[in-house]
MARKOLLUM-735256 format. One record per residue (C-alpha): x, y, z; residue in one letter; residue number from 0. Coordinates in steps of 0.02 Angstrom, whole numbers, plus 50000, padded with zeros to 5 digits. Each point is the difference from the previous one (the first is absolute). Layout:
REM MARKOLLUM-735256
[atom [X, Y, Z], a, NUM]
...
REM end
This chain:
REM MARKOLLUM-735256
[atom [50147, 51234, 48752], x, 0]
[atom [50133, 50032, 50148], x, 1]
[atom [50166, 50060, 49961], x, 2]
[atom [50135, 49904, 50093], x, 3]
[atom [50132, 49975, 49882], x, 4]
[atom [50103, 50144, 50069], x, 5]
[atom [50156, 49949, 49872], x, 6]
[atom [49874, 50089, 49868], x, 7]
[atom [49960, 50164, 50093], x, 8]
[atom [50120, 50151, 49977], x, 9]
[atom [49927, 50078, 50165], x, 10]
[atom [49964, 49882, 50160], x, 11]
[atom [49902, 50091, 50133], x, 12]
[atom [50094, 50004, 50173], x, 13]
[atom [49948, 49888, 50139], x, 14]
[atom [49894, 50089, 50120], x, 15]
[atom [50018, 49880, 50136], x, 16]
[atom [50143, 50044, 50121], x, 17]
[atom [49984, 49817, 50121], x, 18]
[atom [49912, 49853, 49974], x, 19]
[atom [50025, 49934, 50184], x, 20]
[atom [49994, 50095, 50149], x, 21]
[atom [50017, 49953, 50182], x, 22]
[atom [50110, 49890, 50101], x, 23]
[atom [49899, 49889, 50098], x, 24]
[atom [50073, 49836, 50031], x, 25]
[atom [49881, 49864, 50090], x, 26]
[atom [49847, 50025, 49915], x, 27]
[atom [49837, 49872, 50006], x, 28]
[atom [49858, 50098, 49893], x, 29]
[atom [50018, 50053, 49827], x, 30]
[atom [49853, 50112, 49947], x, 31]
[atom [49993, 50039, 49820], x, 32]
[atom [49886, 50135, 49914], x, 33]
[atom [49922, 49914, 49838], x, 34]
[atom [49929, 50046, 49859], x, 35]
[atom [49798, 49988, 49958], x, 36]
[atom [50027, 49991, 49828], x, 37]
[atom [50124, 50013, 49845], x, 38]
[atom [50084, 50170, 49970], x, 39]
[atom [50159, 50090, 49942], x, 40]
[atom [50059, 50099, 50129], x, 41]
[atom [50101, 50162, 49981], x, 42]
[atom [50166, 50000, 50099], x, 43]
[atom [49953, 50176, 50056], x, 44]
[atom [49842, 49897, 50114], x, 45]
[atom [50097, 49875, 50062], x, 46]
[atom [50155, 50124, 50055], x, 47]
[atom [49879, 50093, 50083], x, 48]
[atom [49890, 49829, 50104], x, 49]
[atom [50193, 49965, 50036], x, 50]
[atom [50023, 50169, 50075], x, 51]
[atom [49828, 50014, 50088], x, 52]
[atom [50002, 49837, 50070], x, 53]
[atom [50208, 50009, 50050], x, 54]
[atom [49952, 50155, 50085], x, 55]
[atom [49840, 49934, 50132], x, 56]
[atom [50101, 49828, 50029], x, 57]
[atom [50162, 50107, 50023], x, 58]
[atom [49927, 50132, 50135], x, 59]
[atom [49898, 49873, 50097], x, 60]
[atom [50098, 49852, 49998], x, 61]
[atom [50186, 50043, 49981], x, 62]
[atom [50123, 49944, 49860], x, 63]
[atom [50039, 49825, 50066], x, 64]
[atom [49825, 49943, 50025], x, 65]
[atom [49957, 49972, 49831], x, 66]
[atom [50040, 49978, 49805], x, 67]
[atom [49898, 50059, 49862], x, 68]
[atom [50048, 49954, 49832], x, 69]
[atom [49910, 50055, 49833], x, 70]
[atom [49972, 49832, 49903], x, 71]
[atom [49998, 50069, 49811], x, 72]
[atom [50143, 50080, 49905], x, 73]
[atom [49923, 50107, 49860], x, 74]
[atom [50086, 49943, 49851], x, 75]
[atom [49856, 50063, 49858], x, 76]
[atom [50053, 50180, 49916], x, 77]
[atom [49825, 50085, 49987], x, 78]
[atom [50001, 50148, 49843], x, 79]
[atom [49895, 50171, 50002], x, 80]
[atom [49951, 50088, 49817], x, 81]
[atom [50027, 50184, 50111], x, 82]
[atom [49868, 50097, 49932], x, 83]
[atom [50000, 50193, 50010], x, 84]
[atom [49873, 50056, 50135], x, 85]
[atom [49952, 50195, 49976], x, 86]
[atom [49884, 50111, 49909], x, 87]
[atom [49984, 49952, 49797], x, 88]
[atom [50116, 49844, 50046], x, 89]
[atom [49868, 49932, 49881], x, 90]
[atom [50050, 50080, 49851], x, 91]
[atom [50182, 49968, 50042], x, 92]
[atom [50023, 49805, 50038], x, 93]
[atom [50018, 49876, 49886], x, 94]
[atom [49866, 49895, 50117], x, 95]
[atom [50036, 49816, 49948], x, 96]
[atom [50117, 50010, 49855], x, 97]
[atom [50177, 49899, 50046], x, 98]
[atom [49938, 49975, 50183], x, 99]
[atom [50120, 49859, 50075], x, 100]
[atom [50069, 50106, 50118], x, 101]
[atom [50137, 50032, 50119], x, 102]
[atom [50062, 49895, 50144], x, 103]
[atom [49923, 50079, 50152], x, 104]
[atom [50005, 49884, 50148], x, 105]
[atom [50011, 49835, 50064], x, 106]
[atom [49862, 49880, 50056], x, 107]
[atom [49988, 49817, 50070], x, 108]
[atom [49854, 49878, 49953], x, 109]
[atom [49902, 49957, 50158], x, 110]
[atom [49897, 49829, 49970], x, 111]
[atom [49812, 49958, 50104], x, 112]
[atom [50062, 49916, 50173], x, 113]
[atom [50214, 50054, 49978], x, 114]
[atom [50081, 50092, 50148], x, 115]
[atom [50031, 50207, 49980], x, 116]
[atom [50081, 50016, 50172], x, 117]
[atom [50041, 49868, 50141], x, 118]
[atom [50076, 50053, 50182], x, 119]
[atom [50098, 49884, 50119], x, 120]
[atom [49968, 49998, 50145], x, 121]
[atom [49920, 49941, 50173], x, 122]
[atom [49826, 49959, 50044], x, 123]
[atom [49969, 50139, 50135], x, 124]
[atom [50032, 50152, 49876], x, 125]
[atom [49853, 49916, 49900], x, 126]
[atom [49896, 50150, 50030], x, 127]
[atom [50127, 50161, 49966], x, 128]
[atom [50055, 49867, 49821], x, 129]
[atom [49824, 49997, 49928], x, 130]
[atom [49999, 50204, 50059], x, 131]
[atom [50160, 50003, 49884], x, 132]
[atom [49939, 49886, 49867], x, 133]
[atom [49833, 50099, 49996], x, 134]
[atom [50065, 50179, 49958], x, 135]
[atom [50118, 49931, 49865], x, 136]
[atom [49857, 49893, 49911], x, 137]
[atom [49926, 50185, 49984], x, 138]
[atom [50138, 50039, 49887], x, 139]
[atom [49998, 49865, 49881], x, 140]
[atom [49866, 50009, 49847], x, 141]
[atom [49924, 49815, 50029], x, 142]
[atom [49893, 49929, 50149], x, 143]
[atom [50090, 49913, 50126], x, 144]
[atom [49971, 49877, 50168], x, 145]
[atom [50135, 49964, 50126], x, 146]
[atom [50036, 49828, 50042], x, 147]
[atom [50085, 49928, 50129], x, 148]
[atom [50130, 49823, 50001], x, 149]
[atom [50094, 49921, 50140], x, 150]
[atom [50191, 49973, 49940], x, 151]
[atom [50075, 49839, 50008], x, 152]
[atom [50122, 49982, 50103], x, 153]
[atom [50146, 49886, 49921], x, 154]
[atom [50063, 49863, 50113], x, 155]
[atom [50161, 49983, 50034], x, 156]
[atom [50050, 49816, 49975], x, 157]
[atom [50159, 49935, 50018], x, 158]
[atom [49993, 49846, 49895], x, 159]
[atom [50128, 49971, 49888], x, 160]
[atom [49989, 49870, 49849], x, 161]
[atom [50082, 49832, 50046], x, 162]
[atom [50130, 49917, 49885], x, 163]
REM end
């Protein structure tokens, strides 16, 4: 069973994850969003480092204000290790199973079959040097991924206001 209540937890693990957005583009008309295959729980140590693979190819290749990449999940579960000892005779030493809940190690986010990892902003010509981006960070993550690509809406501005 997850632990989320974090009210009950003496120790909280820090929050590995320094940005959740990056970029500055501004008149964007693709969105292209790296999903998952299947369902998984995700370490935030895999999807800080997709976030810094993938920040680094769109950042050298297309500049800062071509683009946004955001990282969809927050990882809210608090995963626990029973730290075992790991040397010569540790057999004879540990305790193996015996009061094995363990300590708060980490954080990880719950990935579900066909929900977005990463998605970047931005315009249909950097399609190719995106997917190059997307590509190297799905290498990082623990579950099998596609990239898929969506046309943003544009919202039309109306000028109608309500009669009365």
């Amino acid at each position: 069973m997850p632990y989320v209540r974090k009210e009950y937890i003496p120790r909280i693990p820090q929050l590995r994850i320094s940005k959740f957005k990056l970029g500055k583009a501004s008149d964007f008309d693709s969105v292209f969003k790296l999903i998952a295959k299947k369902p998984a729980l995700i370490m935030q140590e895999a999807l800080e480092s997709a976030r810094v693979a993938a920040n680094k190819i769109l950042e050298a290749e297309l500049g800062e204000n071509n683009y946004v990449l955001r990282v969809v999940p927050y990882p809210h579960i608090i995963c626990r290790e029973h730290k075992m000892l790991a040397m010569a005779g540790a057999d004879r030493v540990s305790k193996g199973m015996k009061k094995a809940y363990g300590k708060p190690v980490t954080l990880a986010a719950r990935i579900d079959a066909g929900n977005p990892v990463l998605e970047v902003y931005s315009k249909q010509e950097y399609e190719n040097v995106i997917k190059k981006g997307l590509k190297t960070a799905a290498s990082k993550l623990p579950v099998e991924t596609f990239i898929e690509k969506e046309k943003v809406k544009k919202e039309e501005e109306t000028s109608e206001e309500p009669s009365g």
